[in-house]
N, CA and C atoms of all chains as a GROMACS GRO file, in nm:
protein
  495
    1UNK      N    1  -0.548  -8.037 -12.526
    1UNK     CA    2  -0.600  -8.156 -12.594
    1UNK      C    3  -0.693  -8.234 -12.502
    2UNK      N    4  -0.797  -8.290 -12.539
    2UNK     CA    5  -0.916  -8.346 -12.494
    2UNK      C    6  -0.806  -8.490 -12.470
    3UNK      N    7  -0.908  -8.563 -12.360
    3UNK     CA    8  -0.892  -8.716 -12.294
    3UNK      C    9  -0.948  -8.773 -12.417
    4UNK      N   10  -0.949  -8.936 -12.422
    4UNK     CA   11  -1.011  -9.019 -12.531
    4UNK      C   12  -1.168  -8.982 -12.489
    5UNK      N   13  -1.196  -9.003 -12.363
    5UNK     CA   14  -1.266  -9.042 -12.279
    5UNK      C   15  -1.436  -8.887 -12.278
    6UNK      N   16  -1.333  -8.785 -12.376
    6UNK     CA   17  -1.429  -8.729 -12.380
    6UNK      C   18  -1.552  -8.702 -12.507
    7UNK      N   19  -1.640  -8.664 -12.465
    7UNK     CA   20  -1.782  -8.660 -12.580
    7UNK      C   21  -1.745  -8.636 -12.712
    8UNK      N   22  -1.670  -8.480 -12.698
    8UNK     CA   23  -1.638  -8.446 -12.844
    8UNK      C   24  -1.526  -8.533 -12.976
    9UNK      N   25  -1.487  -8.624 -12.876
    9UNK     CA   26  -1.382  -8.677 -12.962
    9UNK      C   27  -1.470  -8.764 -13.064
   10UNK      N   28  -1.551  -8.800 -13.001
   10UNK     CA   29  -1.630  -8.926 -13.110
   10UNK      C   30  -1.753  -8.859 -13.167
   11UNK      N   31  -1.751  -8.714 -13.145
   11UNK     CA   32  -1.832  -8.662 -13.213
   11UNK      C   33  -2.022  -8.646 -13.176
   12UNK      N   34  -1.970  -8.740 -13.023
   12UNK     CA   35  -2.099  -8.736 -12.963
   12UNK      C   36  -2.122  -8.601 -12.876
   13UNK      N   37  -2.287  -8.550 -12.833
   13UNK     CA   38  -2.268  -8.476 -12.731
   13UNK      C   39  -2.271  -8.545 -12.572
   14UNK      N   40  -2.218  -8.630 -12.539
   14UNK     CA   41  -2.239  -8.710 -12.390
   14UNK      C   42  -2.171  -8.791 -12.408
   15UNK      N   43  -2.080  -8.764 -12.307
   15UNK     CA   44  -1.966  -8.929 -12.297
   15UNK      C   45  -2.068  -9.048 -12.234
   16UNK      N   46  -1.965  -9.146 -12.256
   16UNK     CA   47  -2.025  -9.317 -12.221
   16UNK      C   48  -2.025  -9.279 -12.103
   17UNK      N   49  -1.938  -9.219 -11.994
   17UNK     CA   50  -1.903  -9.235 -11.826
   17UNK      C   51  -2.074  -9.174 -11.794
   18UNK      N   52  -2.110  -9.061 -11.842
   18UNK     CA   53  -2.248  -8.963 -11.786
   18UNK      C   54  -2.336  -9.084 -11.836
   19UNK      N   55  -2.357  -9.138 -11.913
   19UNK     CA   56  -2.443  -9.260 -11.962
   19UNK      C   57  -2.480  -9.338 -11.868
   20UNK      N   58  -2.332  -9.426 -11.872
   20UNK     CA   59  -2.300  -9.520 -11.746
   20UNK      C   60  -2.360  -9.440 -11.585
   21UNK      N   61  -2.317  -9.368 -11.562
   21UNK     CA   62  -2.371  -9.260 -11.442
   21UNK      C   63  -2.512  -9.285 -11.445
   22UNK      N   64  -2.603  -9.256 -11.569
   22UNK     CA   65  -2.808  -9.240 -11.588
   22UNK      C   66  -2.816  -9.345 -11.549
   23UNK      N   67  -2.737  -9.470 -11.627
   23UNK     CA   68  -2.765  -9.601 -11.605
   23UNK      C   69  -2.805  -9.622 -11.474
   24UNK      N   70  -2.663  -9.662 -11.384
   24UNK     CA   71  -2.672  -9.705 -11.238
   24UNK      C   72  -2.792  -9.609 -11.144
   25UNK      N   73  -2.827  -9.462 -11.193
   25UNK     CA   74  -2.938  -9.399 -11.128
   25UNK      C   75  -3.065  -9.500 -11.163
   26UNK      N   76  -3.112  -9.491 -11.282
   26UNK     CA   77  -3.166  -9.562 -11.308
   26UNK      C   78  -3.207  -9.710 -11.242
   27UNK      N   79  -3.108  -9.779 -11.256
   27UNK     CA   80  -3.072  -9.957 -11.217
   27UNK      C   81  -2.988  -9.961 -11.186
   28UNK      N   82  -2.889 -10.015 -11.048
   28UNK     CA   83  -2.764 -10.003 -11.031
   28UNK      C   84  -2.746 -10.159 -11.070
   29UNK      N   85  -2.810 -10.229 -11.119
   29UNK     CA   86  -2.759 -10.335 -11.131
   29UNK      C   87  -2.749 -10.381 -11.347
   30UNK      N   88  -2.802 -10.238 -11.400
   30UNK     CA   89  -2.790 -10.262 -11.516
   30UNK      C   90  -2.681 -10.279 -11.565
   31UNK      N   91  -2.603 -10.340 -11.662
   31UNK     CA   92  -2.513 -10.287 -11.712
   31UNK      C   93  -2.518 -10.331 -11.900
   32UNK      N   94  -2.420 -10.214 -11.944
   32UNK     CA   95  -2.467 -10.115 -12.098
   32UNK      C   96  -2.337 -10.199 -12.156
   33UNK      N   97  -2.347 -10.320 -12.261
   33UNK     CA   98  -2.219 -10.344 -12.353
   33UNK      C   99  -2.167 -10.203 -12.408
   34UNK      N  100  -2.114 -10.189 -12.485
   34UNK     CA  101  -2.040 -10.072 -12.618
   34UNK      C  102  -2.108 -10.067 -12.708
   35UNK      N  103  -2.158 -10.172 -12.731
   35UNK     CA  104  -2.272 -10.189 -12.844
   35UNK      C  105  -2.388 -10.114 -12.815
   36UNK      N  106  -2.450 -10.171 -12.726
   36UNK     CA  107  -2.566 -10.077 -12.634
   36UNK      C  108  -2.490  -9.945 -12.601
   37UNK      N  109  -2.422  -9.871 -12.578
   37UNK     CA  110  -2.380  -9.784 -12.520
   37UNK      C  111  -2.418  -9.645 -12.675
   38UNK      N  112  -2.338  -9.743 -12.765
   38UNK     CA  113  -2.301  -9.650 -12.886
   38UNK      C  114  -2.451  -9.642 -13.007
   39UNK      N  115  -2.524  -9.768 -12.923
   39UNK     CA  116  -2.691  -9.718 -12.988
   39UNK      C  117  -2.772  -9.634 -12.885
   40UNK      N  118  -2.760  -9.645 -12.769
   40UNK     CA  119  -2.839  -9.526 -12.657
   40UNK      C  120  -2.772  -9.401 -12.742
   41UNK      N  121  -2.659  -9.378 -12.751
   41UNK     CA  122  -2.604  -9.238 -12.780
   41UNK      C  123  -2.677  -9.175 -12.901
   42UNK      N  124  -2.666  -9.263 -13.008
   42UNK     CA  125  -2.733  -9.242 -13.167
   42UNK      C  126  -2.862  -9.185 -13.096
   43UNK      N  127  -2.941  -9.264 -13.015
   43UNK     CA  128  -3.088  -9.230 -13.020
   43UNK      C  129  -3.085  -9.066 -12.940
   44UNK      N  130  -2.999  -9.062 -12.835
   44UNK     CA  131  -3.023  -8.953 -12.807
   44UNK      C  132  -3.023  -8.805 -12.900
   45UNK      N  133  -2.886  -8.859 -12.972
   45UNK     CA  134  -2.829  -8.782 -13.099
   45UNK      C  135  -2.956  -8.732 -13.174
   46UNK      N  136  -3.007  -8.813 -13.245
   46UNK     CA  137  -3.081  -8.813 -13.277
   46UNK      C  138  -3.227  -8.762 -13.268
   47UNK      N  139  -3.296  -8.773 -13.119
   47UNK     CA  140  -3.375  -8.707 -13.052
   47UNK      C  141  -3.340  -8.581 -13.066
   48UNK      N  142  -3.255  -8.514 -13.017
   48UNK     CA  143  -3.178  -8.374 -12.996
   48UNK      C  144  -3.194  -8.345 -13.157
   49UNK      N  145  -3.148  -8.367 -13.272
   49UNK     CA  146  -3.151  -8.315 -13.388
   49UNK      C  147  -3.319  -8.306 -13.427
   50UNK      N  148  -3.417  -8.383 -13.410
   50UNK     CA  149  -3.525  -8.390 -13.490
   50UNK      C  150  -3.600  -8.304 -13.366
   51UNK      N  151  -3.561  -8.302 -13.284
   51UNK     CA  152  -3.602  -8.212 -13.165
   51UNK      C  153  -3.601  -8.013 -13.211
   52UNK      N  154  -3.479  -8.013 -13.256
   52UNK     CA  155  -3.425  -7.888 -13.282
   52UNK      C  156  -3.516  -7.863 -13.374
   53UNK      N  157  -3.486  -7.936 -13.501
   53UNK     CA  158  -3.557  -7.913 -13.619
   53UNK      C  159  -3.688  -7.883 -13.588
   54UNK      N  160  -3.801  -7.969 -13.505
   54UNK     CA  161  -3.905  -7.914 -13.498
   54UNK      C  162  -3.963  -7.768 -13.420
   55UNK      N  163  -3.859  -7.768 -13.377
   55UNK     CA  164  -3.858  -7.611 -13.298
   55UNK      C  165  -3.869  -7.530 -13.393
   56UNK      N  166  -3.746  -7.530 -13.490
   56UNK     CA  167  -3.672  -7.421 -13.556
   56UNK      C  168  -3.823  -7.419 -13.646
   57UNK      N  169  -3.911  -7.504 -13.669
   57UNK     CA  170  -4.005  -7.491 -13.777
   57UNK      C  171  -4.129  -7.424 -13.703
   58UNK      N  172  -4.090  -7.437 -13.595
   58UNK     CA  173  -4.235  -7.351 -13.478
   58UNK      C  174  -4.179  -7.247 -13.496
   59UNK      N  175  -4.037  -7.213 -13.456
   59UNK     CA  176  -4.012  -7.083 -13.465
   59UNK      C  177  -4.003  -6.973 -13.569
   60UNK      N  178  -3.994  -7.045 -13.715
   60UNK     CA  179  -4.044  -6.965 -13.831
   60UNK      C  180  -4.178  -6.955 -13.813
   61UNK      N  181  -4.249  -7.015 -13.785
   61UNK     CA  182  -4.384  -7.050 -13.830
   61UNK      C  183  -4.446  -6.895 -13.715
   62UNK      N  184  -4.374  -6.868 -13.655
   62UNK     CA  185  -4.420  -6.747 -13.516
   62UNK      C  186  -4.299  -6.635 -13.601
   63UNK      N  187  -4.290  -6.647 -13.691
   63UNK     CA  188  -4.216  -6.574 -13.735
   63UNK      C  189  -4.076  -6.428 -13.687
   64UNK      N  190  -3.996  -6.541 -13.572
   64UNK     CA  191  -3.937  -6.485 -13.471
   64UNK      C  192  -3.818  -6.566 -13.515
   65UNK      N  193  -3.690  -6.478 -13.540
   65UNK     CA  194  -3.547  -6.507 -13.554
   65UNK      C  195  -3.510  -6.506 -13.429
   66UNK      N  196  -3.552  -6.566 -13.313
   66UNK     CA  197  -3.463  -6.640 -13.181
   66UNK      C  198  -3.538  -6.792 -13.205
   67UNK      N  199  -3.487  -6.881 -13.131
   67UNK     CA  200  -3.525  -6.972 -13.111
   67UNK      C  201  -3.545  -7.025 -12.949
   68UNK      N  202  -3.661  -7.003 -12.921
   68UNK     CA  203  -3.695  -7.004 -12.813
   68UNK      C  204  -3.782  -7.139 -12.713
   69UNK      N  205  -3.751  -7.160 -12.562
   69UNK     CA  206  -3.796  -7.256 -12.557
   69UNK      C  207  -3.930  -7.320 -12.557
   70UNK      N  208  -4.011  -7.223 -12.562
   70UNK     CA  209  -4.159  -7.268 -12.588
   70UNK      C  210  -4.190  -7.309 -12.744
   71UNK      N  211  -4.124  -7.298 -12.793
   71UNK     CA  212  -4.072  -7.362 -12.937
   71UNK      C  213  -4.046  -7.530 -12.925
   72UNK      N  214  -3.947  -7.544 -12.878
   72UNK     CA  215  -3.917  -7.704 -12.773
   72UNK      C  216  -4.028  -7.751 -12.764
   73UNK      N  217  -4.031  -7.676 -12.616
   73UNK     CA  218  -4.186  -7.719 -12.524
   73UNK      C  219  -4.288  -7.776 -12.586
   74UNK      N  220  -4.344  -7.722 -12.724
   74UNK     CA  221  -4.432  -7.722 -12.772
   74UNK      C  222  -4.414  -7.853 -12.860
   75UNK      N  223  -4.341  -7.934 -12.910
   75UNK     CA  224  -4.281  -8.019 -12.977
   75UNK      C  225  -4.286  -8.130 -12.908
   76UNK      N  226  -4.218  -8.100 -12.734
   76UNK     CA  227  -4.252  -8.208 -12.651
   76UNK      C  228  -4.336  -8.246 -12.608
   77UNK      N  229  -4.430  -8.159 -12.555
   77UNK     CA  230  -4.576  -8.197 -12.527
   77UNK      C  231  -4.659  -8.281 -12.628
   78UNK      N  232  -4.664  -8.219 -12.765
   78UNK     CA  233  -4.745  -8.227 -12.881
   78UNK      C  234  -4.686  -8.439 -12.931
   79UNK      N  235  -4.536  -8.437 -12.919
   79UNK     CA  236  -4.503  -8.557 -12.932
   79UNK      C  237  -4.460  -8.668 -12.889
   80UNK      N  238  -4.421  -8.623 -12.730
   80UNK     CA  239  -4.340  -8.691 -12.639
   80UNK      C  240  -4.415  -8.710 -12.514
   81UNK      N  241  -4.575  -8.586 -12.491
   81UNK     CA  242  -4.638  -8.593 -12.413
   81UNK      C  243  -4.530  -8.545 -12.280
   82UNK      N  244  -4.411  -8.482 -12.317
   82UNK     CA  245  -4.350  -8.439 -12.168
   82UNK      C  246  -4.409  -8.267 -12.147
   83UNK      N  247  -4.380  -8.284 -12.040
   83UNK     CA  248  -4.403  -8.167 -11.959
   83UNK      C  249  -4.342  -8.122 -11.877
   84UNK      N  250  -4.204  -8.006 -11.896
   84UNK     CA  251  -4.090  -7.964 -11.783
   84UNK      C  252  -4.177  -7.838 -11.765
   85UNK      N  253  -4.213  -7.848 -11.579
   85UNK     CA  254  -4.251  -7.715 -11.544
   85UNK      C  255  -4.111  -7.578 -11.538
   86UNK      N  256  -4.173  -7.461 -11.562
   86UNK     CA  257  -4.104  -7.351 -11.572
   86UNK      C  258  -4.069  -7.290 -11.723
   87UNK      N  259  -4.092  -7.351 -11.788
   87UNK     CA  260  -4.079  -7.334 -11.916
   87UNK      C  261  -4.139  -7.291 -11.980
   88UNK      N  262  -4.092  -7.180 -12.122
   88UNK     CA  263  -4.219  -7.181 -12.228
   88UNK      C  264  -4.316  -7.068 -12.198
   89UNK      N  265  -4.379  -7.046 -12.097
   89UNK     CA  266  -4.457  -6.942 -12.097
   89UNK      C  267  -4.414  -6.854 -11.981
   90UNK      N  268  -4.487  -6.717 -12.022
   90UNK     CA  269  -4.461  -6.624 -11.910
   90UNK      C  270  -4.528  -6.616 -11.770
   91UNK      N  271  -4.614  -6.714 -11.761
   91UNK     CA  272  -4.710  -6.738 -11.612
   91UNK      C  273  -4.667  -6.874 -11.585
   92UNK      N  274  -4.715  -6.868 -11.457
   92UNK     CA  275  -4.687  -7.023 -11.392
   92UNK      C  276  -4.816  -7.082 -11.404
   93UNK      N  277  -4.825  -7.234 -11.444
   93UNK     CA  278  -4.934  -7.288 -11.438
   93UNK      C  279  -4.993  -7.363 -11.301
   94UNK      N  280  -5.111  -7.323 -11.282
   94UNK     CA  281  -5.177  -7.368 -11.194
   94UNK      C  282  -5.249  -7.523 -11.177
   95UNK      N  283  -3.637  -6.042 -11.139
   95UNK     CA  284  -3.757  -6.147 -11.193
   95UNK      C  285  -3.840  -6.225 -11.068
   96UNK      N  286  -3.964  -6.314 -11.099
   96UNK     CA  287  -4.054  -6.394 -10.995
   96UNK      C  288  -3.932  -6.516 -11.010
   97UNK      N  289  -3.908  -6.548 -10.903
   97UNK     CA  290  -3.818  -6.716 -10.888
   97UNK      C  291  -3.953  -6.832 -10.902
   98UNK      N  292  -3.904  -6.872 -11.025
   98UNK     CA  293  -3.955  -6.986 -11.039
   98UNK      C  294  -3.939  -7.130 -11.022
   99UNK      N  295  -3.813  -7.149 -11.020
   99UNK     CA  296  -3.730  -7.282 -10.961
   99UNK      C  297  -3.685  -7.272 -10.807
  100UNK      N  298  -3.729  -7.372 -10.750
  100UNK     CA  299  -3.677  -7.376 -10.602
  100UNK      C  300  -3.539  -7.476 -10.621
  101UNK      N  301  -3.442  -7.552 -10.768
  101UNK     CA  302  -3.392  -7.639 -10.706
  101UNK      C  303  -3.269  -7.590 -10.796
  102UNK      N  304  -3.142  -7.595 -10.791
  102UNK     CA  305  -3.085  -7.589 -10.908
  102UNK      C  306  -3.082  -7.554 -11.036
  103UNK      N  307  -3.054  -7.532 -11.100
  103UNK     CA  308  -3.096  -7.611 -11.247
  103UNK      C  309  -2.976  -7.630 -11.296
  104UNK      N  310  -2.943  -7.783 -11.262
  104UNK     CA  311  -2.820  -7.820 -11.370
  104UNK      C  312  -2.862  -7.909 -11.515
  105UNK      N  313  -2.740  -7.851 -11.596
  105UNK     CA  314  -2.828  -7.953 -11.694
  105UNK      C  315  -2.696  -8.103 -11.665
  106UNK      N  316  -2.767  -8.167 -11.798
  106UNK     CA  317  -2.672  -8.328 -11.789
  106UNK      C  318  -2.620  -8.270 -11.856
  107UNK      N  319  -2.625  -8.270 -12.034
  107UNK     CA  320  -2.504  -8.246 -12.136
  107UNK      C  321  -2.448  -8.148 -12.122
  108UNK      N  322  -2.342  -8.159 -12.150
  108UNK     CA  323  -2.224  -8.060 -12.142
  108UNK      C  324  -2.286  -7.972 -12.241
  109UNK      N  325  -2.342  -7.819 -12.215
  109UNK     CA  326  -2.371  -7.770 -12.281
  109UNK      C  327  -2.256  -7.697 -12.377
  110UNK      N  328  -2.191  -7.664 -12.401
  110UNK     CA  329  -2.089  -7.671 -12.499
  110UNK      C  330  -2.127  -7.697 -12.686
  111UNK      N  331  -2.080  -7.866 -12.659
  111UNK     CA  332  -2.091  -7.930 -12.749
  111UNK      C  333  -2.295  -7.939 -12.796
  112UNK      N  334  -2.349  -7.874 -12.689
  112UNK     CA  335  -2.470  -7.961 -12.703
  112UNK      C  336  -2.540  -7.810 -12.802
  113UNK      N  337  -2.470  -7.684 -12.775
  113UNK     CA  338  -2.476  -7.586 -12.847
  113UNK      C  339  -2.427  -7.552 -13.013
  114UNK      N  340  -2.308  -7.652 -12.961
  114UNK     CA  341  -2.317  -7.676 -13.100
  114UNK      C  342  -2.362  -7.738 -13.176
  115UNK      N  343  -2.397  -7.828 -13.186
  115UNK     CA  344  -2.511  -7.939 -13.247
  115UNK      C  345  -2.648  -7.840 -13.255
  116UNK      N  346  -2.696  -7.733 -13.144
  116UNK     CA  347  -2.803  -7.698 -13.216
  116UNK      C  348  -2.755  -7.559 -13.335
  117UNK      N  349  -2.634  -7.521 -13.323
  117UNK     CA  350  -2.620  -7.438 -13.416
  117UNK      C  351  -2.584  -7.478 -13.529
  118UNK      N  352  -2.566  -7.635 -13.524
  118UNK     CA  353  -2.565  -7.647 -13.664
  118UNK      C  354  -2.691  -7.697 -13.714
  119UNK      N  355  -2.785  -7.784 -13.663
  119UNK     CA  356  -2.909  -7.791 -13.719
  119UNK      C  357  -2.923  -7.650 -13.767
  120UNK      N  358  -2.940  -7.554 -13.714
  120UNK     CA  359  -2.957  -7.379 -13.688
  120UNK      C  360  -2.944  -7.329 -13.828
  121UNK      N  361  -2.808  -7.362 -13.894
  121UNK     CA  362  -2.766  -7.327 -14.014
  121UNK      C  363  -2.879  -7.367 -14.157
  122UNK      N  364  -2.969  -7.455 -14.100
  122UNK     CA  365  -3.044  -7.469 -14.248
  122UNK      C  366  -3.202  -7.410 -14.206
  123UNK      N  367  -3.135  -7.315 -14.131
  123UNK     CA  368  -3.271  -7.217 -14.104
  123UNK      C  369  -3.225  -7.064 -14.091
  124UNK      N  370  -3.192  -7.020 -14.192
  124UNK     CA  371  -3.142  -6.899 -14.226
  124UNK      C  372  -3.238  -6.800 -14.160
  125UNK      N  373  -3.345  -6.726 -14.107
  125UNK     CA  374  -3.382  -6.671 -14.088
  125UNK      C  375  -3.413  -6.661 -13.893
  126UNK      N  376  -3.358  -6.812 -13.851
  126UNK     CA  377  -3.305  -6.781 -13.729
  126UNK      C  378  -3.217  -6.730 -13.664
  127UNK      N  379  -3.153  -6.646 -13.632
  127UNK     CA  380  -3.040  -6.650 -13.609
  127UNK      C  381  -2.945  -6.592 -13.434
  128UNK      N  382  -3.079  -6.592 -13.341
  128UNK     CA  383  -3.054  -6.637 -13.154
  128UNK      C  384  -3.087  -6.770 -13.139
  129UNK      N  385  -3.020  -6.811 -13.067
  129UNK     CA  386  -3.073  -6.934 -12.930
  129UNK      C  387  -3.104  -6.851 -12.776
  130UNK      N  388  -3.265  -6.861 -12.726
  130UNK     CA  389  -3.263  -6.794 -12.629
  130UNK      C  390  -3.214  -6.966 -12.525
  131UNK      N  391  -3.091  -6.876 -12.419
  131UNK     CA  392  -3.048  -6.996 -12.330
  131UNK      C  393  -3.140  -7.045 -12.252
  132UNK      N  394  -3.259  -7.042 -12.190
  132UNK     CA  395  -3.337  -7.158 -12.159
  132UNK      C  396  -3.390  -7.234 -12.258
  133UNK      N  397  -3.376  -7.252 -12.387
  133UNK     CA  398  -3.394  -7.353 -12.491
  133UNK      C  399  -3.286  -7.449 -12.450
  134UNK      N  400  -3.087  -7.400 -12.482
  134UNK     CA  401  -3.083  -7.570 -12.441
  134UNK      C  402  -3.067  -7.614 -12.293
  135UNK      N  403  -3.089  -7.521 -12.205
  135UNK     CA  404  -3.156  -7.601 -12.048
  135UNK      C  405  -3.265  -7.700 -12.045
  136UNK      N  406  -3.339  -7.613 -12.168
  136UNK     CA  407  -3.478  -7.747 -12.133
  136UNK      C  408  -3.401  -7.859 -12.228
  137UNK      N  409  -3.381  -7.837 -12.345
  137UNK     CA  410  -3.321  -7.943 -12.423
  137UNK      C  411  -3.241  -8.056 -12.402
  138UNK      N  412  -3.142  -8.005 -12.294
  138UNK     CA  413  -3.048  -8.104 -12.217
  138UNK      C  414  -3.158  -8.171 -12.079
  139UNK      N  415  -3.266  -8.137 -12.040
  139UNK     CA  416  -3.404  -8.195 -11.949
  139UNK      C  417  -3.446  -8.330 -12.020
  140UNK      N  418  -3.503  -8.259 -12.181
  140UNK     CA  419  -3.595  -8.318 -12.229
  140UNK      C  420  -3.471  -8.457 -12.298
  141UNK      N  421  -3.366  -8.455 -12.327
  141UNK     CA  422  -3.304  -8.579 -12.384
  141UNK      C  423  -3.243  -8.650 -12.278
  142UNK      N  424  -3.196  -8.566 -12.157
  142UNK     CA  425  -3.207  -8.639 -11.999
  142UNK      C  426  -3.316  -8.765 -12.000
  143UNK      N  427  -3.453  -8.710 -12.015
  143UNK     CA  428  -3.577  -8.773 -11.939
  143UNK      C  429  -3.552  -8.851 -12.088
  144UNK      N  430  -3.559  -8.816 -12.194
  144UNK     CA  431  -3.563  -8.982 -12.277
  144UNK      C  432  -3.471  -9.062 -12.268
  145UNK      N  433  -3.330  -9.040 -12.211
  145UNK     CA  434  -3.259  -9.142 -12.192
  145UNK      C  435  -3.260  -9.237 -12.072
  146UNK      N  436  -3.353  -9.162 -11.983
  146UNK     CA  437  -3.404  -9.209 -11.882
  146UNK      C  438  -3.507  -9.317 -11.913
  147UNK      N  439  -3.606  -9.289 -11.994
  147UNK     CA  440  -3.713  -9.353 -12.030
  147UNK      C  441  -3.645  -9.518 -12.094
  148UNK      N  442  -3.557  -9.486 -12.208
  148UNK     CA  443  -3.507  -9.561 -12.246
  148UNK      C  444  -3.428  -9.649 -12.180
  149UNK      N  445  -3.320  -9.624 -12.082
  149UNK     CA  446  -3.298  -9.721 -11.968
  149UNK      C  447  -3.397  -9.749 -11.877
  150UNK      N  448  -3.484  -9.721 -11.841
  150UNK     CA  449  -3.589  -9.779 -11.741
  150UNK      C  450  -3.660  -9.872 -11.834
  151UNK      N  451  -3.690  -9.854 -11.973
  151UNK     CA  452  -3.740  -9.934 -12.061
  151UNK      C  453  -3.638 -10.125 -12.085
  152UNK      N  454  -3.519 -10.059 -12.094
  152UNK     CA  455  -3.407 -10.177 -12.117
  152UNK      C  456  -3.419 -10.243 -11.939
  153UNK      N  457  -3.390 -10.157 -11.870
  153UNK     CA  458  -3.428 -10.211 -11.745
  153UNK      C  459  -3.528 -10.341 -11.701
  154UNK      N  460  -3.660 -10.314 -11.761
  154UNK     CA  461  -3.731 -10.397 -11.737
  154UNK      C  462  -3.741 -10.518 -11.793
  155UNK      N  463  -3.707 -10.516 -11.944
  155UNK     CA  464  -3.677 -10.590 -12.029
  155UNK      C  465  -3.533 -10.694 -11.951
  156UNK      N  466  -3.454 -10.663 -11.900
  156UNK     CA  467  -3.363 -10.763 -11.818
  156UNK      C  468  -3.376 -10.802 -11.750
  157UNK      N  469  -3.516 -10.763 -11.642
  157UNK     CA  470  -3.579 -10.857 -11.561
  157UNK      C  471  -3.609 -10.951 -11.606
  158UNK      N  472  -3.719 -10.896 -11.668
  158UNK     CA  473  -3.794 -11.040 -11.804
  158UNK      C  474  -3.717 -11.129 -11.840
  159UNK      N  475  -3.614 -11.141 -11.876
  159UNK     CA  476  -3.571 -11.205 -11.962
  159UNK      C  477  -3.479 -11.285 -11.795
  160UNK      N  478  -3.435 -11.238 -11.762
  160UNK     CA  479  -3.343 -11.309 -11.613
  160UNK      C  480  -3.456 -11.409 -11.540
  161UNK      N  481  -3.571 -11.350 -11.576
  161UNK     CA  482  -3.686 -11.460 -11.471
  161UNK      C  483  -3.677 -11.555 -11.599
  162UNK      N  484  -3.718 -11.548 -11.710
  162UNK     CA  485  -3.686 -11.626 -11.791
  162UNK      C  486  -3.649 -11.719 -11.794
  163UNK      N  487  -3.530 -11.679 -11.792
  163UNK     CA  488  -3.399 -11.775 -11.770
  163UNK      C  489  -3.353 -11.866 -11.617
  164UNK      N  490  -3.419 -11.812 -11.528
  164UNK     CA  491  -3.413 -11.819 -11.391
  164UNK      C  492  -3.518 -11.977 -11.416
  165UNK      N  493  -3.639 -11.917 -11.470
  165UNK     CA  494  -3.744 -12.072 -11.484
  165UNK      C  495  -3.715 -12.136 -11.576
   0.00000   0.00000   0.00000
């Protein structure tokens, strides 16, 4: 049996403690009510689902039953403007 | 293979749970049916760096408001 304390119980993927943890990296002098805690989580939640989804629609669209990360990649760049090197393609960029 | 990472690669979310969440989005796409595993490595990166964004965002915003209050 799982702690209270862990992710899956509340149905989230990331407990409050790893949160709290980004936080203090972040700002060690921030600190996150429950309130704030349990809307950071939604958004991430959230990110991660509309994230997937736009993959999964690159990845029909390439008409390939894996789902792969240049699928992602391509979603993040195109909307988020991120860029994780190593990813996504088979060469390294210069 | 060419090594492409010189550092680790850990992710943040417990990939687990974070697999499951994409296999269930997964389910209303019938004609997918792998996850290649560097998808949720980067995935657990890419919601890393926005939760990052988002506390560095709240971050600044409590300055503001502490000088604020400070004057």
């Amino acid at each position: 049996q799982q702690s209270s304390q862990s992710a899956s119980d509340h149905g989230q993927i990331l407990s409050k403690q790893k949160l709290q943890e980004l936080a203090r990296e972040v700002d060690p002098t921030l600190q996150l009510d429950e309130e704030l805690e349990e809307l950071i989580l939604a958004v991430a939640d959230d990110f991660i689902e509309s994230s997937v989804n736009a993959a999964c629609h690159l990845a029909k669209h390439r008409k390939s039953n894996i789902l792969e990360a240049k699928d992602l990649l391509l979603h993040l760049e195109r909307n988020y403007n991120m860029w994780t090197p190593g990813y996504g393609t088979d060469e390294l960029r210069t | 293979g060419t090594q492409i990472r010189s550092v680790k690669n850990e992710v943040f979310f417990p990939p687990t749970p974070l697999q499951g969440k994409v296999r269930k989005v997964l389910s209303r796409y019938p004609g997918i049916e792998e996850i290649s595993p560097d998808f949720i490595t980067l995935l657990s990166h890419a919601a890393q760096e926005r939760l990052k964004n988002i506390l560095e965002r709240l971050s600044v915003v409590t300055e503001h408001k502490m000088e604020f209050i400070k004057n």
